[in-house]
C-alpha positions as CSV (number, residue, x, y, z in Angstrom):
1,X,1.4,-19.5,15.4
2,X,-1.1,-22.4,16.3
3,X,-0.4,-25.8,14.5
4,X,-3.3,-24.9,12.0
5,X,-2.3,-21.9,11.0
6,X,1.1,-23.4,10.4
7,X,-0.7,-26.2,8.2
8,X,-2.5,-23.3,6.4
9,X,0.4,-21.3,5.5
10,X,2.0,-24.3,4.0
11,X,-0.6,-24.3,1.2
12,X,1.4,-21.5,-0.5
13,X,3.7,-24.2,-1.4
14,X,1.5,-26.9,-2.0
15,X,-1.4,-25.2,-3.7
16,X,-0.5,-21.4,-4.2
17,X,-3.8,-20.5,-5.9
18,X,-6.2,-22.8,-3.7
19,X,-3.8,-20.6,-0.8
20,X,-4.9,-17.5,-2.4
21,X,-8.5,-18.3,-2.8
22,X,-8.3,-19.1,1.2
23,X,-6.3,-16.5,2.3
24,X,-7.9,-13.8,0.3
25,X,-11.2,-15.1,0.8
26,X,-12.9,-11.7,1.8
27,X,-11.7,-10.1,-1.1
28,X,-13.7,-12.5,-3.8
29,X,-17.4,-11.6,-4.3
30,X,-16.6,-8.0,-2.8
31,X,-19.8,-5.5,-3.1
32,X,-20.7,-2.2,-1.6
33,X,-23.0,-4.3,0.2
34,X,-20.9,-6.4,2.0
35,X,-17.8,-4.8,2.3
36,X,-18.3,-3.3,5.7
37,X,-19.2,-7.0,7.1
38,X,-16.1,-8.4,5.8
39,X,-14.0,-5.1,7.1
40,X,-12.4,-4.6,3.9
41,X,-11.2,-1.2,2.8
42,X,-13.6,0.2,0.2
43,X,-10.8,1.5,-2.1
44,X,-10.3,-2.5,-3.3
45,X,-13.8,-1.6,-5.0
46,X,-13.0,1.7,-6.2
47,X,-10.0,0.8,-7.4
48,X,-11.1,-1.6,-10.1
49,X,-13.5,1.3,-11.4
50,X,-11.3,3.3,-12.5
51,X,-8.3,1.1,-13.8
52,X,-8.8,-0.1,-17.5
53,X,-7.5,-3.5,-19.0
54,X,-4.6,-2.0,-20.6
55,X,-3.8,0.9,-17.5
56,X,-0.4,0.6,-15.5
57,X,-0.5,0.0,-11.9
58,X,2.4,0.5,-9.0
59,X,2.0,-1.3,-5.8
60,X,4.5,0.2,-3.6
61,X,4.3,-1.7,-0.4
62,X,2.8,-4.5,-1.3
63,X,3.2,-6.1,1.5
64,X,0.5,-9.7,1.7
65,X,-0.3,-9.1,-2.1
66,X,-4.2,-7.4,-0.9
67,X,-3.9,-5.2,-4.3
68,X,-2.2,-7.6,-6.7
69,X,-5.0,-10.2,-5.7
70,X,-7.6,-7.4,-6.6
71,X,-5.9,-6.7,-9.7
72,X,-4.1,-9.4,-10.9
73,X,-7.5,-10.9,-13.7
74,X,-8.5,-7.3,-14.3
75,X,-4.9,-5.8,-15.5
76,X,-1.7,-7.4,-17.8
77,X,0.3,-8.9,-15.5
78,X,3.1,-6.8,-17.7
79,X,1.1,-3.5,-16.3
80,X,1.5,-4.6,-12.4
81,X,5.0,-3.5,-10.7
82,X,5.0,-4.6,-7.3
83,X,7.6,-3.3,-4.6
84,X,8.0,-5.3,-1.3
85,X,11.2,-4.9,0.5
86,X,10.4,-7.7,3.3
87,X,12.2,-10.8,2.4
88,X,9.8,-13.1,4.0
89,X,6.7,-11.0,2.3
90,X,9.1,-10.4,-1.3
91,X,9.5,-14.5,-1.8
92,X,6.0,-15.0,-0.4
93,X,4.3,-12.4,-3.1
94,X,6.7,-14.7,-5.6
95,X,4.8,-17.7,-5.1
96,X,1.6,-16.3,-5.6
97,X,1.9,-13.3,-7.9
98,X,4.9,-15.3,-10.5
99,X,3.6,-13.3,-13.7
100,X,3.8,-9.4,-12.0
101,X,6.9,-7.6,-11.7
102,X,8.6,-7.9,-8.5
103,X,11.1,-6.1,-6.8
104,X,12.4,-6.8,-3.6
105,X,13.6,-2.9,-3.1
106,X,12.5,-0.1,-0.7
107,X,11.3,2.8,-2.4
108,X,12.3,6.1,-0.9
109,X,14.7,9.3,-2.0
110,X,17.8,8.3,-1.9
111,X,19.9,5.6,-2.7
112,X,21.9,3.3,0.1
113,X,21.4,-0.1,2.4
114,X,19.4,0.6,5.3
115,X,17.5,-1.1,8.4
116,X,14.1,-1.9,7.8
117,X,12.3,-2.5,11.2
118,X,9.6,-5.2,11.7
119,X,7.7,-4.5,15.2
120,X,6.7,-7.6,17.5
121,X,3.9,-7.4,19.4
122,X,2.7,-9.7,21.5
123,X,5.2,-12.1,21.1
124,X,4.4,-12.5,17.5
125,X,6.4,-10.7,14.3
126,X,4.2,-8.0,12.2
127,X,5.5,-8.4,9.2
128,X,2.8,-5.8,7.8
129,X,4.0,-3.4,9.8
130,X,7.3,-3.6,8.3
131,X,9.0,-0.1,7.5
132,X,12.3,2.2,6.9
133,X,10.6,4.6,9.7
134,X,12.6,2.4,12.5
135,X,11.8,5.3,15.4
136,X,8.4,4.6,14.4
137,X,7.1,2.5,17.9
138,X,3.5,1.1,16.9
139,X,1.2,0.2,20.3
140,X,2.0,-2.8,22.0
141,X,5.5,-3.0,20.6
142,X,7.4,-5.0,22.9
143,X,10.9,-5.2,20.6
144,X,12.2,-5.0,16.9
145,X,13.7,-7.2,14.5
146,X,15.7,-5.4,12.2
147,X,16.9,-6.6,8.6
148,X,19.2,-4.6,5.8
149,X,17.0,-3.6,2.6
150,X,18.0,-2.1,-0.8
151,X,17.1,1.7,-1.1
152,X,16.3,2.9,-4.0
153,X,14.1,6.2,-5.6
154,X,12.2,5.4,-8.0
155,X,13.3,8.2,-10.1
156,X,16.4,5.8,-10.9
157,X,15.2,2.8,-11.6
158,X,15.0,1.9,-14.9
159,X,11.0,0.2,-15.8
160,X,11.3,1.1,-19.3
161,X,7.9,2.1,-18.5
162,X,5.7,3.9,-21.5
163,X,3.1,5.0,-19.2
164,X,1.8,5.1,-15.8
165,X,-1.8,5.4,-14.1
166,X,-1.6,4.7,-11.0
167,X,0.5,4.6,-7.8
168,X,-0.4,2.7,-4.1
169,X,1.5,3.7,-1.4
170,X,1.3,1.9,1.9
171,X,4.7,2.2,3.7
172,X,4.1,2.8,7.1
173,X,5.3,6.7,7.9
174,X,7.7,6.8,4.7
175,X,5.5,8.1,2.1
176,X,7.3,11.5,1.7
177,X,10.8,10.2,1.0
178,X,9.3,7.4,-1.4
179,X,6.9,10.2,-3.1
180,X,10.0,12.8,-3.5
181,X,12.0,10.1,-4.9
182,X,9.6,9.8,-7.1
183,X,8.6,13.4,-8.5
184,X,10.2,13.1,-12.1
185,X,7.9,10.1,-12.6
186,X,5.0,11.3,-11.3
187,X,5.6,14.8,-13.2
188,X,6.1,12.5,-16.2
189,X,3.0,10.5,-16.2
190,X,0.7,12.1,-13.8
191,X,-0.3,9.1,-12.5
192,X,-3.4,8.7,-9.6
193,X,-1.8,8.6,-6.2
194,X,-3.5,7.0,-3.1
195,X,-1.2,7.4,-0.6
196,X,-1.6,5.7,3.2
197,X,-1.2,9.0,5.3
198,X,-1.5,8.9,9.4
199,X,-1.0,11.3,12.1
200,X,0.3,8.5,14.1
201,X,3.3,8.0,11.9
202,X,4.2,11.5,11.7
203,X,5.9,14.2,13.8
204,X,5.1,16.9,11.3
205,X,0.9,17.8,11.0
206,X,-0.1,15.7,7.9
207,X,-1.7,18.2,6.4
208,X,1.5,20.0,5.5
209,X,2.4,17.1,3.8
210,X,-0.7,16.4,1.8
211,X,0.0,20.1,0.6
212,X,3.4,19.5,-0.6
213,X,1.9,16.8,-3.2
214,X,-1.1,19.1,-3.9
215,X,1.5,21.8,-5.0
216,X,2.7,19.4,-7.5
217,X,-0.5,19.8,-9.2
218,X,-3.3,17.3,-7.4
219,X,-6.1,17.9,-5.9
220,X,-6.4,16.2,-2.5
221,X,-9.4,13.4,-1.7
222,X,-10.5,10.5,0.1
223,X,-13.5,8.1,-0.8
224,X,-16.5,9.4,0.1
225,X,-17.9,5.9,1.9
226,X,-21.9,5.9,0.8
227,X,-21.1,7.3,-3.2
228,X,-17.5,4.9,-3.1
229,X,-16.7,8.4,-4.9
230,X,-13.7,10.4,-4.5
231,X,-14.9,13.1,-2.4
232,X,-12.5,16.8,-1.7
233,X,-11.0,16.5,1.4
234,X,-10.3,19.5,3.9
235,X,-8.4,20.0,6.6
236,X,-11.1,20.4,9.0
237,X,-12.4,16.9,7.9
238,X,-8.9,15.1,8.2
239,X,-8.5,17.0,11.8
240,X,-11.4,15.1,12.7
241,X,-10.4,11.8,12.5
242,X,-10.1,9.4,15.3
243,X,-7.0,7.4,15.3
244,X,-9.0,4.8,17.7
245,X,-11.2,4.3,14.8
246,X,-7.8,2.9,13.0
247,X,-9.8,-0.2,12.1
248,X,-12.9,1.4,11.1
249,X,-13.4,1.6,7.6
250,X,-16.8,3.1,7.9
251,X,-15.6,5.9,9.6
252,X,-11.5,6.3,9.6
253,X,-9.7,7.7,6.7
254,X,-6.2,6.6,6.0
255,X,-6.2,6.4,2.2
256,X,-5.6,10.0,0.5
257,X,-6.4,10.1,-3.0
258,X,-4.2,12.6,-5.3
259,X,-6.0,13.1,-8.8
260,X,-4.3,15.3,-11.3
261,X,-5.8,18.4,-12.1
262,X,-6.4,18.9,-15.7
């Protein structure tokens, strides 16, 4: 990390909102115009559609706080339950998120103290790419860093939650443990699920997975990119994709949406 950057991440300590308004900078001012310049996902739009003032949101994986910045003057901080099992990202998103509930736990099906793996590449730790999935290699990874993390299911933690709307999922190849762990609650509430779902971190073909979830009574979706819609997604449209289009936003899907049927 240059000298700068150093500098820069200092702020959070100094300054943690003038941090966040620097850091976050591509999310403020975010249109359907512009979002494709600033190569931002178009879900942080969506998302804000369809979340009311008073609806309860999950952030599991919340890695630099993306979501929680989105959300944080549109929804109670009360209604916000973040889960970040990094230690360096956990203290990090305590700085700048103080008022939303934190928890520095991994979220997955069973309960237990594992290794969570964070991948360097290119001489630099990826803390983003941080994950439970430790035979997961991403491209370019030269060696791992390993770190012991609570394990927990969701199912058993006790929220005292009196609703739930809506569930992010971005943990890097886990998603089926963390989403099993997790079926009394979603049966419960029947929240919305967007759910971070690559080939790449997968043995198994996704789409037998997506149809595990749909079973539980969800119709499957992505967002269609002109409408900024939910759109039905097929299997012949997901076999399509281009994992070299990762960082394509335009043209790559990675988010599936779950909405329950009625």
């Amino acid at each position: 990390m240059s000298v700068y950057s150093q500098l820069a991440e200092n702020l959070q300590y100094i300054s943690p909102s003038y941090y966040k308004s620097r850091f976050f900078k591509k999310l403020k001012g975010l249109t359907a115009q512009n979002l494709l310049e600033r190569k931002v996902e178009p879900e942080f739009l969506w998302i804000k559609e369809v979340l009311r003032k008073d609806s309860v949101f999950m952030d599991v994986g919340a890695n630099v706080g993306a979501y929680l910045f989105t959300l944080e003057n549109h929804l109670k901080p009360e209604n916000i339950f973040a889960f970040e099992p990094n230690q360096q990202l956990f203290k990090r998103l305590g700085r700048l998120f103080p008022k939303v509930n934190l928890f520095s736990v991994a979220l997955s099906d069973i309960s237990t103290i594992a290794e969570f793996k964070i991948p360097v590449i290119n001489g630099e730790k990826i803390h983003t790419r941080g994950t439970l999935q430790t035979s997961i290699k991403e491209k370019n990874e030269e060696k791992t860093i390993l770190q012991k993390v609570v394990v927990e299911p969701l199912d058993e933690l006790s929220l005292n939650l009196k609703k739930l709307d809506f569930i992010k999922i971005d943990v890097e190849g886990n998603e089926m443990q963390t989403l099993r762990g997790a079926r009394k609650t979603i049966e419960k509430y029947k929240p919305i699920l967007m759910v971070e779902m690559e080939q790449r971190h997968h043995q198994e073909n996704i789409w037998t997975l997506i149809s595990e979830i749909a079973d539980w009574g969800y119709s499957v979706n992505y967002l269609d990119r002109e409408k900024l819609q939910p759109k039905i997604l097929t299997e012949e449209f997901l076999n399509q994709q281009n994992p070299d289009n990762v960082k394509n936003y335009k043209d790559y899907i990675n988010n599936i949406i779950f909405l329950p049927k009625a």
